[in-house]
C-alpha positions, 0 to 999 in steps of 0.5 A: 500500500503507498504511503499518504506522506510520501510524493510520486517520483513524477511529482518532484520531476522537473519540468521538461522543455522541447529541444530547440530547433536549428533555426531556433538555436541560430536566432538565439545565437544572434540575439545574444551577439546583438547585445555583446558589447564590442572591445572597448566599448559600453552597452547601450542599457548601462551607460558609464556615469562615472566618467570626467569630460574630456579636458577636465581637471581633477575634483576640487577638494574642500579646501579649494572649494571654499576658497573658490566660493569666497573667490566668487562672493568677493567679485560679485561684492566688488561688483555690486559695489561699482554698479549696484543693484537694481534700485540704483538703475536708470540715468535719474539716479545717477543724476541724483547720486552724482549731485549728492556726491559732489557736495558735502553733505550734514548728513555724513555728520548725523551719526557720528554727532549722535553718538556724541549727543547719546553720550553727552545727554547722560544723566551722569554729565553735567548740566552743561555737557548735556544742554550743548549735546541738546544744541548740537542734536538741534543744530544737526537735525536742523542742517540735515532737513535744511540739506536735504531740500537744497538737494530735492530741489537741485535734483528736481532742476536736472532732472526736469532740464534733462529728462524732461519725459522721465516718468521716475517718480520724484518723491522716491528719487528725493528719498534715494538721494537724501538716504545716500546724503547721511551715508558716509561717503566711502559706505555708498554703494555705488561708489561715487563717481564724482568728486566733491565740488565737481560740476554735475 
C-alpha cells in the first residue's frame, strides 16, 4: 500500500522543455551577439556615469572649494559695489547720486554727532555737557532737513532740464538721494563717481 506522506517520483520531476530547433538555436545565437558589447566599448542599457569630460581637471577638494566660493562672493561684492543693484538703475539716479556726491553733505555728520549727543545727554554729565549735546542734536537735525531740500530741489532742476519725459517718480528719487546724503561717503554703494565740488 503507498504511503499518504510520501510524493510520486513524477511529482518532484522537473519540468521538461522541447529541444530547440536549428533555426531556433541560430536566432538565439544572434540575439545574444546583438547585445555583446564590442572591445572597448559600453552597452547601450548601462551607460558609464562615472566618467570626467574630456579636458577636465581633477575634483576640487574642500579646501579649494571654499576658497573658490569666497573667490566668487568677493567679485560679485566688488561688483555690486561699482554698479549696484537694481534700485540704483536708470540715468535719474545717477543724476541724483552724482549731485549728492559732489557736495558735502550734514548728513555724513548725523551719526557720528549722535553718538556724541547719546553720550553727552547722560544723566551722569553735567548740566552743561548735556544742554550743548541738546544744541548740537538741534543744530544737526536742523542742517540735515535744511540739506536735504537744497538737494530735492537741485535734483528736481536736472532732472526736469534733462529728462524732461522721465516718468521716475520724484518723491522716491528725493528719498534715494537724501538716504545716500547721511551715508558716509566711502559706505555708498555705488561708489561715487564724482568728486566733491565737481560740476554735475
Amino acid at each position: 500500500m503507498p504511503s499518504l506522506f510520501r510524493r510520486k517520483s513524477a511529482d518532484l520531476a522537473e519540468p521538461t522543455t522541447d529541444p530547440l530547433t536549428p533555426a531556433e538555436e541560430e536566432a538565439e545565437a544572434t540575439r545574444s551577439r546583438a547585445y555583446t558589447p564590442g572591445k572597448g566599448r559600453e552597452t547601450p542599457k548601462r551607460p558609464v556615469t562615472g566618467r570626467r569630460p574630456a579636458g577636465a581637471g581633477k575634483p576640487l577638494s574642500k579646501d579649494e572649494s571654499k576658497a573658490l566660493r569666497r573667490q566668487r562672493r568677493a567679485e560679485a561684492a566688488a561688483e555690486f559695489r561699482r554698479e549696484g543693484g537694481p534700485r540704483d538703475r536708470g540715468p535719474e539716479r545717477l543724476l541724483a547720486r552724482n549731485v549728492v556726491d559732489s557736495r558735502r553733505t550734514v548728513g555724513t555728520w548725523f551719526f557720528g554727532g549722535a553718538l556724541v549727543v547719546l553720550i553727552g545727554s547722560n544723566q551722569a554729565m553735567p548740566p552743561v555737557i548735556r544742554l550743548a549735546s541738546n544744541l548740537l542734536w538741534g543744530a544737526l537735525a536742523l542742517g540735515v532737513v535744511v540739506d536735504s531740500i537744497l538737494i530735492s530741489r537741485r535734483i528736481k532742476k536736472l532732472v526736469r532740464e534733462r529728462f524732461p519725459r522721465s516718468t521716475q517718480r520724484m518723491g522716491s528719487l528725493y528719498v534715494y538721494a537724501i538716504m545716500r546724503s547721511i551715508t558716509f561717503r566711502k559706505l555708498r554703494t555705488p561708489e561715487p563717481r564724482v568728486a566733491i565740488g565737481d560740476q554735475v
